[in-house]
C-alpha positions as CSV (number, residue, x, y, z in Angstrom):
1,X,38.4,78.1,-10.0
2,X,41.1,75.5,-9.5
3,X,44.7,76.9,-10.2
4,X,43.9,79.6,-12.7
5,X,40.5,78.8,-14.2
6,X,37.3,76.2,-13.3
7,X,35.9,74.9,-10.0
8,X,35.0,77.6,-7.1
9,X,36.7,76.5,-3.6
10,X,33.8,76.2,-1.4
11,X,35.5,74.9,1.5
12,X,34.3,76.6,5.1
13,X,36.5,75.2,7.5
14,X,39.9,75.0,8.1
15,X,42.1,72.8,11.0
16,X,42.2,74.3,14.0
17,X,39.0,76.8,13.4
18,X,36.3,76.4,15.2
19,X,33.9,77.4,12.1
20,X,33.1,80.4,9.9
21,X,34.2,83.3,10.6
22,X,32.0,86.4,10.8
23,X,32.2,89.4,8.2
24,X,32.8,92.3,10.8
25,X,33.6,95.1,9.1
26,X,36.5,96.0,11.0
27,X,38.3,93.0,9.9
28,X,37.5,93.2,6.9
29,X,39.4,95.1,3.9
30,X,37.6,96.3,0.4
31,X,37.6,93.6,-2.5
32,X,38.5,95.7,-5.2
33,X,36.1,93.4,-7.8
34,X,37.9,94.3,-11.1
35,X,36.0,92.4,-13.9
36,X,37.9,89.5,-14.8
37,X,37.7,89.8,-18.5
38,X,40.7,92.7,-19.1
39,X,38.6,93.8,-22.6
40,X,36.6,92.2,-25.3
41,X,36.6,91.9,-28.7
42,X,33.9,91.4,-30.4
43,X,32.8,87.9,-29.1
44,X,36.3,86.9,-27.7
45,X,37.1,88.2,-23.9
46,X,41.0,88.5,-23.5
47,X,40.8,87.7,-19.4
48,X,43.7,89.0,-17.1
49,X,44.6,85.6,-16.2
50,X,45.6,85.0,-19.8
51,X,47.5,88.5,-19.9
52,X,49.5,87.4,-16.9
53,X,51.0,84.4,-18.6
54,X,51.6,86.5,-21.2
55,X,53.5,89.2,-19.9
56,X,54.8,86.5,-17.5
57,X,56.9,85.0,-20.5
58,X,57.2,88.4,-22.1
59,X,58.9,90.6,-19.4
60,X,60.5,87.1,-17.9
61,X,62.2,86.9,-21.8
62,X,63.2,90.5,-21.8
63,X,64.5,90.2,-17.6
64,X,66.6,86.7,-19.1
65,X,67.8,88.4,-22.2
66,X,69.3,91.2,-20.1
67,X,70.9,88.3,-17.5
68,X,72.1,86.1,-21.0
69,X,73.6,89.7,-22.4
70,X,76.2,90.0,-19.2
71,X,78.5,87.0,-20.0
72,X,80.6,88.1,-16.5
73,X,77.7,86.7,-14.4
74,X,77.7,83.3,-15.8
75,X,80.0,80.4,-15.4
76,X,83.4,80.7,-17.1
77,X,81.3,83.9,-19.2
78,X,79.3,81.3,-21.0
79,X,75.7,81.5,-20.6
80,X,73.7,78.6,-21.7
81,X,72.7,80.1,-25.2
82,X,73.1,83.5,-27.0
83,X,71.0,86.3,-25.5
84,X,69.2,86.6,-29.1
85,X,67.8,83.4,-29.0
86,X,65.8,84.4,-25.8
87,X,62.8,84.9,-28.0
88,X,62.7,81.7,-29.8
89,X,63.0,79.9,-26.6
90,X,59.8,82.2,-25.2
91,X,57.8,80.7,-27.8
92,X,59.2,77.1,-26.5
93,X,58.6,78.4,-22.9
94,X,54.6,79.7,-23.3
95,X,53.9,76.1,-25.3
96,X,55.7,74.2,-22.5
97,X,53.7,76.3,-19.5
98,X,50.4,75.8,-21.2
99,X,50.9,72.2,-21.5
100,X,52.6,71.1,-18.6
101,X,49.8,73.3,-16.6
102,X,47.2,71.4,-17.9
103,X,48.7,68.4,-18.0
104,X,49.8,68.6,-13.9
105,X,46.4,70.0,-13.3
106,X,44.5,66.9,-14.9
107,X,46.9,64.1,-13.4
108,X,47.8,65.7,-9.8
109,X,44.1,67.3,-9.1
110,X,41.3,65.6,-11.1
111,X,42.2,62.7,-13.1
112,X,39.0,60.5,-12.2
113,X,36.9,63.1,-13.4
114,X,39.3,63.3,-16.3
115,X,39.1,59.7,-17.2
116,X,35.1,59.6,-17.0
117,X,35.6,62.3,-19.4
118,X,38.5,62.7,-21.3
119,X,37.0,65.4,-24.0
120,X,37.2,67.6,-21.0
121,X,40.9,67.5,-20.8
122,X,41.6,69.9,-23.8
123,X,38.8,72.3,-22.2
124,X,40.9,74.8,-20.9
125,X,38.3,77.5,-20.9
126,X,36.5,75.3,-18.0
127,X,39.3,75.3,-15.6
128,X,42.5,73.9,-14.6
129,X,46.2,74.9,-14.4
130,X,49.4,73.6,-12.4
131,X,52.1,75.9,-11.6
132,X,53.7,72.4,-10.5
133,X,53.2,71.0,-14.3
134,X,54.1,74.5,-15.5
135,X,57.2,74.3,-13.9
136,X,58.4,70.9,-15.0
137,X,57.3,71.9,-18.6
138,X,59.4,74.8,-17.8
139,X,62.1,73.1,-17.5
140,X,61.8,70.3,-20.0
141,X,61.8,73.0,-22.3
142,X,65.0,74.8,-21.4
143,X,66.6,71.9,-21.4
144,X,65.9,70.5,-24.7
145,X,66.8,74.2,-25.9
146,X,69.7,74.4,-24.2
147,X,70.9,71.2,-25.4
148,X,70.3,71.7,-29.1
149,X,72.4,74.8,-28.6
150,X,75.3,73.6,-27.2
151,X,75.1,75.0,-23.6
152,X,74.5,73.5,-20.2
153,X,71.4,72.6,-18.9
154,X,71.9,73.3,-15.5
155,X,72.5,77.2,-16.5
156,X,69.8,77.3,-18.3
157,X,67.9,76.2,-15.2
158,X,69.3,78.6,-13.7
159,X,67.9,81.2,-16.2
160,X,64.7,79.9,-15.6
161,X,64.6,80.0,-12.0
162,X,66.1,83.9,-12.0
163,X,63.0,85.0,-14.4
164,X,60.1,82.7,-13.2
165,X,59.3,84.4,-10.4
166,X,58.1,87.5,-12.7
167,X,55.3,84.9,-14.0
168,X,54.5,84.1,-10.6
169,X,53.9,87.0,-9.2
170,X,51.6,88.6,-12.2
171,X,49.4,84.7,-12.2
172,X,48.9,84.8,-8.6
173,X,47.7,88.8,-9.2
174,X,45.2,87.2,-11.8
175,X,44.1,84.5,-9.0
176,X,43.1,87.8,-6.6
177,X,41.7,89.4,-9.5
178,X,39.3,86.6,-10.3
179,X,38.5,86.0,-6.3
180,X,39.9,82.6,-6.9
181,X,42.1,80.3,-4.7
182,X,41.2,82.2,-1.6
183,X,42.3,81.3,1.9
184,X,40.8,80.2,5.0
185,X,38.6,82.3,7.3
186,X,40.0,84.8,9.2
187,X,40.0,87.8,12.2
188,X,43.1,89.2,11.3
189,X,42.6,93.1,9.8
190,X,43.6,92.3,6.4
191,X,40.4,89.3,5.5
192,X,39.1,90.0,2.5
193,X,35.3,89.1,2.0
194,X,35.4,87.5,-1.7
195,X,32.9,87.9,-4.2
196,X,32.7,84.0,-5.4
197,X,32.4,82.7,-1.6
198,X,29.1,81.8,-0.8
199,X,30.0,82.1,3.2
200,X,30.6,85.6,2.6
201,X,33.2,85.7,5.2
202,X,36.4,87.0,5.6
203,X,39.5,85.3,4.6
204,X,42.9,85.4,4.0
205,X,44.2,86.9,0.6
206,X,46.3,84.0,0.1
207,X,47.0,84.8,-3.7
208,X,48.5,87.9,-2.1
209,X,50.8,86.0,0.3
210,X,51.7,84.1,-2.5
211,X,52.8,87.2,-4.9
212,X,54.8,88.9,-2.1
213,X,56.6,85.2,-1.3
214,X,57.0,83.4,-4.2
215,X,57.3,87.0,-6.6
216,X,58.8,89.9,-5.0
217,X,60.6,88.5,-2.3
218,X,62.0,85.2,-4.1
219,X,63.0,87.8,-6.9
220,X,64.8,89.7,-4.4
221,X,67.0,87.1,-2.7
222,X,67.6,85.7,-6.5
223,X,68.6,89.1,-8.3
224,X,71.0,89.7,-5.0
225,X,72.2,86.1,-5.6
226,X,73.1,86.7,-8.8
227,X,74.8,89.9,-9.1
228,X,76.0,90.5,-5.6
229,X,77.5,86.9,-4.8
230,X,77.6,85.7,-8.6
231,X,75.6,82.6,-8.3
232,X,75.1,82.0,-11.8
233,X,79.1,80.8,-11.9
234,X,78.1,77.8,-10.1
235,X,75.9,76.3,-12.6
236,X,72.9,74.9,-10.3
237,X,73.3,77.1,-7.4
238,X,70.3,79.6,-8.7
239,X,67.8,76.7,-9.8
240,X,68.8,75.2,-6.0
241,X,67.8,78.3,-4.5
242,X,64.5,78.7,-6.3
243,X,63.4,75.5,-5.4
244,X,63.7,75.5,-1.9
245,X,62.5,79.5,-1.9
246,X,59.3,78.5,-3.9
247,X,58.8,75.4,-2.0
248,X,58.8,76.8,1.2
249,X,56.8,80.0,0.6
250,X,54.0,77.3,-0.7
251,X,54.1,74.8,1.6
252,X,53.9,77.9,4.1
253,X,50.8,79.3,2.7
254,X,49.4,76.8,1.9
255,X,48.4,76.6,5.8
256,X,45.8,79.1,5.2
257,X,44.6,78.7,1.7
258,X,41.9,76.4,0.9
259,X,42.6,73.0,-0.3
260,X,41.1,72.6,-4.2
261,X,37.8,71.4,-3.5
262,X,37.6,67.5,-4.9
263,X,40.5,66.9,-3.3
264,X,40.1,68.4,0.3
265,X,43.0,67.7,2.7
266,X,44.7,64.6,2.8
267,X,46.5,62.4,5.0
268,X,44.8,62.9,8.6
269,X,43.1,66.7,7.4
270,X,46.2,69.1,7.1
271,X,48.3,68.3,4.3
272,X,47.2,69.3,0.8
273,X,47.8,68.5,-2.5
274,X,49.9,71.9,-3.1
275,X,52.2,70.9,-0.6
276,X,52.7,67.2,-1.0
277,X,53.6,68.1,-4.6
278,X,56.3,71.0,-3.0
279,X,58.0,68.3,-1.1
280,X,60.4,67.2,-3.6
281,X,60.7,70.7,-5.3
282,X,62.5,71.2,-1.6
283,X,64.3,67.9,-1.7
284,X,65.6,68.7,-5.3
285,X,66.4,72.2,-4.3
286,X,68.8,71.3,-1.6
287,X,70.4,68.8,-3.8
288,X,71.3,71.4,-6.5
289,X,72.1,73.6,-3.7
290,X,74.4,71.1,-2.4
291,X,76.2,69.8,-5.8
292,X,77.0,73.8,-6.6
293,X,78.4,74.4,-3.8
294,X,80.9,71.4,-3.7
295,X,81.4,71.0,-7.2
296,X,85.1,70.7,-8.2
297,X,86.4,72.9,-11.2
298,X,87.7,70.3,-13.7
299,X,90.7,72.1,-14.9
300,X,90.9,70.3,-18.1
301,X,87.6,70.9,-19.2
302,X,86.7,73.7,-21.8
């Protein structure tokens, strides 16, 4: 699969290695080779990547409503909309992530293939997400929300960024789950020998990396952000941090996860799609960063 669902990585080599690495066992670490499907009914398979965007909104919805609720962490105790209406915007948020997945995935990844066949595009069951696309549908959507509520959209960026790490971490769960987006070979005593490669060799659980980085640890520096130093009272200062957290912690492992396989590295054989696409999630993050930090109270507004 490609980002969630599709195409297998087949991809052997990686810059720097001098070719496949061997399957010793003492480098190598059990797959645990949990059936993807979670349970069936009947003749429809519920899969665990579909639960994790589920509970992904669900617990990030029940995570924001708690963060909306305490009015003393926001700026001037006004959060960007009432803590009740987190569960119409959850509905907003799971349309926005599906579409701005696919949507990323078919223009950043495979749009050739997608123009020879545009039927394809509404295929999901065949393969293709973008947590890129996801996240700027993300953020479309919290900000046409916010807006027809009355509050400000850089809060409710802010929102988004404290709760989307939750998602995150459960999708790239579901990516190790299905043996999908796997990294590059490996002698280091943690290679895992995945059930979809056809090397058979071990590599490194990238989807892991990516869970600890970009889930636990981002939600970490975030939740200590924003009840330790109060960052949600500079309205942009959370979303800044995200960015450049995220950004970093994927441009970072992306160095040992396989590039998506019709795309291959680009640009001399190191960079990949993944992190060209990261680059101005870091450029944007600093910027918020920046504005927060040196914005000027204007004492005559409300």
């Amino acid at each position: 699969m490609v980002n969630g669902i599709g195409l297998r990585q087949t991809w052997c080599r990686h810059p720097g290695s001098s070719g496949p690495v061997e399957a010793k066992e003492r480098h190598v670490l059990p797959f645990p080779n949990i059936d993807p499907i979670a349970f069936a009914i009947g003749p429809i398979a519920i899969r665990w990547y579909a639960l994790a965007y589920l509970f992904g909104v669900i617990l990030g919805a029940g995570y924001g409503y708690l963060l909306l609720a305490n009015q003393r962490l926001w700026h001037r105790g006004s959060p960007p909309f009432p803590a009740k209406d987190i569960w119409d915007f959850a509905f907003w948020a799971m349309l926005a992530i599906v579409i701005g997945g696919r949507t990323g995935y078919v223009l950043f990844y495979n749009l050739p293939y997608y123009l020879e066949y545009p039927g394809q595009i509404i295929n999901t069951l065949d393969g293709g997400m973008s947590y890129h696309g996801g996240m700027l549908g993300l953020m479309l959507a919290a900000i046409l929300f916010t807006r027809s509520r009355g509050g400000n959209w850089l809060s409710s960026l802010d929102l988004i960024a404290a709760v989307a790490t939750i998602g995150i971490f459960l999708g790239r769960i579901a990516n190790f789950i299905n043996a999908e987006l796997y990294g590059a070979p490996t002698t280091m005593p943690w290679g895992v020998v995945f059930p979809t490669d056809p090397l058979q060799v071990a590599r490194h659980p990238s989807q892991l990396y990516e869970a600890a980085l970009e889930g636990l640890l981002l939600f970490l520096i975030i939740r200590v952000a924003t009840h330790i130093f109060y960052a949600l009272r500079k309205p942009g200062l959370v979303a800044g941090i995200f960015a450049i957290g995220y950004a970093l912690s994927r441009i970072a492992v992306e160095f040992v996860r396989l590039p998506d396989v019709q795309l291959g590295y680009l640009y001399g054989g190191w960079l990949t799609m993944g992190q060209l696409l990261s680059l101005p999630i870091l450029v944007a993050g600093l910027i918020l960063v920046t504005y927060a930090a040196t914005r000027r109270e204007n004492p005559l507004r409300p």
